[in-house]
N, C-alpha and C positions, 0 to 999 in steps of 0.2 A: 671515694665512693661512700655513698651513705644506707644506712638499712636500716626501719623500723622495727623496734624490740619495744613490747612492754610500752609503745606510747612516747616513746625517746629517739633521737637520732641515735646512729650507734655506726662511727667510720668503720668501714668494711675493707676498704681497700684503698693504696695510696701510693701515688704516681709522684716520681720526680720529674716536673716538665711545666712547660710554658711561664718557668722564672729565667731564664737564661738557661744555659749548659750545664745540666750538674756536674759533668765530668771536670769544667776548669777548677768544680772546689770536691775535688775528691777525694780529700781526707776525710772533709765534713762529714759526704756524703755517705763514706763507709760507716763511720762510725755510726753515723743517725742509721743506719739500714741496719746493723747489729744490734743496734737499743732497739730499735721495731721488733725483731726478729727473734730477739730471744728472751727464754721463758720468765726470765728476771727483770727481763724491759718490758713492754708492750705484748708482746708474743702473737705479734701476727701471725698466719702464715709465712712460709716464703713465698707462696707464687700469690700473694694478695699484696707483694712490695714488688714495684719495677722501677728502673732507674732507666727514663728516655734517654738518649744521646744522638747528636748530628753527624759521631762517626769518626774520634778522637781516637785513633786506632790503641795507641799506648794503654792510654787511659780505659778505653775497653779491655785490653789486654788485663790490664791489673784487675779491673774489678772482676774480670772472670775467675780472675785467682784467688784472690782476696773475698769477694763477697757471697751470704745467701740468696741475695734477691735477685728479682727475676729481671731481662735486661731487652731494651726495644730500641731500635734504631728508625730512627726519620732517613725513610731510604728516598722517596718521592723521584726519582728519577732512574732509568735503565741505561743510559749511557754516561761517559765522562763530559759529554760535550755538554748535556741539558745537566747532569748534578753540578756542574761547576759553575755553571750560570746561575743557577737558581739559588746553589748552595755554598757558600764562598770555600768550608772546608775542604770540599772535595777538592782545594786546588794544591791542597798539602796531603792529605791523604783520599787519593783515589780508590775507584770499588775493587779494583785489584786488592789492593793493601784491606782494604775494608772487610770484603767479601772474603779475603783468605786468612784474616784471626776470626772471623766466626765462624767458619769450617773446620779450624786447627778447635777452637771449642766447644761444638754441639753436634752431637748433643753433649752436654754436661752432666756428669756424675762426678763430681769433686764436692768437696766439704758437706758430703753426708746430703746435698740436695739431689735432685734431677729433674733439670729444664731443659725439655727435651727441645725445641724449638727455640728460635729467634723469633721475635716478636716485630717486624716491619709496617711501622705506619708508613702511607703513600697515599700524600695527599694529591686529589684528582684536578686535575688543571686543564681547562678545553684546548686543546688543537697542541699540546704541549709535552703531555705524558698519558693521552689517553688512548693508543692506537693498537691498531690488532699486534702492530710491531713490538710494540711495547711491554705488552701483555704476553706476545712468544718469550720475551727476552728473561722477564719472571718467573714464568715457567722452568725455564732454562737454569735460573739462581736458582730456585727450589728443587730440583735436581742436584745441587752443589751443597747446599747448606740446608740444613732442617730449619722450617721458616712459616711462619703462619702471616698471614698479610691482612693486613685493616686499613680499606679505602676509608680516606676521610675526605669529607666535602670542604672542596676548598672555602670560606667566608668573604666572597665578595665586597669589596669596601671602596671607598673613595680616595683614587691616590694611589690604587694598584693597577697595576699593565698586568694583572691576571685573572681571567675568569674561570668561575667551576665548569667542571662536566656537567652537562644535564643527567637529569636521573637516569634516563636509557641508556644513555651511554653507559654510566657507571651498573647500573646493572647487569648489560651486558657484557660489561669489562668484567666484571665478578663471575658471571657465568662462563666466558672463557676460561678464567685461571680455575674455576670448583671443577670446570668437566675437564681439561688439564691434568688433574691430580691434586690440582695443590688447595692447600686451606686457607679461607679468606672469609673476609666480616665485613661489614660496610660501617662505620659509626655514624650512628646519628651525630648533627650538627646540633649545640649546646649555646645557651649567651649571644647568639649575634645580636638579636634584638637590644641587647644593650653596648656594643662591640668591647665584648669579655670573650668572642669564641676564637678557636686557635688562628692564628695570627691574626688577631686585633688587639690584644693587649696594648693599653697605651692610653694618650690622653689629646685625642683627635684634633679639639678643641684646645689647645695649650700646645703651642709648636716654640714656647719656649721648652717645652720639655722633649721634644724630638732628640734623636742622637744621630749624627751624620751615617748615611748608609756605607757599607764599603763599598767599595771599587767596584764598580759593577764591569762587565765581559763584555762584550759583543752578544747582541744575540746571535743563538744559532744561525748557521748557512739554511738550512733546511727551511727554516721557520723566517728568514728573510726572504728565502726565493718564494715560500708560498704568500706571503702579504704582496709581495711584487707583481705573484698573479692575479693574485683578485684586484687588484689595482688597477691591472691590465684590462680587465675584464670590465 
C-alpha cells in the first residue's frame, strides 16, 4: 500500500502474494519480514507486513513460530470437495489439517507481537461458494478459529469456467456472516482493466509463456447435478 506524505509516495503496508506462494521460499521470506520489521531494518509495523498463503500447513506452522508479521490464508472454499477442486493444495493438506494449526495458534501472543485473528481471503465465485450454506459453514470456522474474512471479487476473464458473484449476492453474503458475529470486509476489485487484478496475472496475449495447469478433479457432484438441471429445463 501506498500513502501521501509531504507530496511523496510513502509504502505503508506490504503483502506477500500474487508472485506465487511465498511459503515454498520460506527462508527468504522470514528473513525479508524481520528486515521489514525491525527497528534496524525498515521498522514497519508488524501488523502493516502479511505473508498470504494457500495453506502449506508446515510451512504456516513455522512462520507462526518463527515470525513477527501478520499471516492470511486464501481459504475460498468451505468444503474439501470445492477447496480441492479449485485449490490443488487442499489435496495434500486438507481444512481439517489447515483449520487445526491456526486454532493450535490464534490468537497469537508469541515473540513479543499479538495477532489476534487469521486474516481469510474468499474469493466470491457465482453458484460455487456463494450460498447461504456456505456462509453457515464460516460462521461455523469463526467459532473454531479467531478469523476476520475479506470477500474478494472474483476478475472475470477469458479462459475461466468461473464467474463472480453479483454484488447482491456478495453483499448479502457479507450481511449473513457480520449479523452471524463474525468480521468481514469486502475488497474492492484493483487492475482488471489491464488484467493485473488477482488471478489475472500473466501474459494473455503470449501463450508461449503459459505454464500447464495441474491436474484438474472432477467437478463437484452438486455442481454437475445442478448444470444437468438447467439443462433439463
Amino acid at each position: 500500500g501506498a500513502g501521501a506524505k509531504s507530496g511523496k509516495e510513502e509504502v505503508t503496508n506490504v503483502v506477500f502474494m500474487g508472485m506465487g506462494e511465498p511459503l515454498h521460499n520460506i527462508e527468504a521470506v522470514l528473513a525479508a519480514v524481520d528486515i521489514l520489521v525491525d527497528p534496524r531494518g525498515l521498522a514497519f509495523s508488524r501488523n502493516k507486513v502479511t505473508v498470504s498463503t494457500s495453506g502449506l500447513v508446515p510451512e504456516i506452522e513455522r512462520f507462526l513460530n518463527e515470525s513477527q508479521g501478520s499471516l492470511a490464508v486464501s481459504l475460498n472454499a468451505t468444503t474439501d470437495e470445492i477447496r480441492s477442486w479449485i485449490m490443488p493444495i487442499n489435496r495434500k493438506y486438507n481444512m481439517a489439517s489447515l483449520l487445526g494449526v491456526l486454532g493450535d495458534h490464534f490468537p497469537r501472543r508469541d515473540l513479543g507481537r499479538h495477532q489476534r485473528q487469521v486474516f481469510f481471503e474468499y474469493i466470491m465465485l457465482a453458484g460455487i461458494n456463494d450460498s447461504n450454506e456456505d456462509a453457515a459453514r464460516l460462521l461455523e470456522i469463526s467459532r473454531r478459529v479467531p478469523c476476520k474474512f475479506n470477500l474478494i471479487y472474483f476478475n472475470t476473464h477469458e479462459g475461466s469456467e468461473f464467474r463472480c458473484s453479483d454484488r447482491e449476492t456478495i453483499k448479502a453474503f457479507r450481511k449473513r456472516l457480520v449479523e452471524g458475529g463474525a468480521m468481514c470486509t469486502i475488497r474492492q476489485s484493483r487492475g482488471d482493466e489491464e488484467m493485473a487484478a488477482c488471478g489475472q496475472l500473466g501474459s494473455p496475449d503470449s501463450p508461449e509463456d503459459w505454464k500447464p495447469p495441474p491436474p484438474r478433479l472432477k467437478k463437484p457432484r452438486r455442481l454437475r447435478e445442478a448444470e444437468a438441471e438447467e439443462e433439463a429445463e
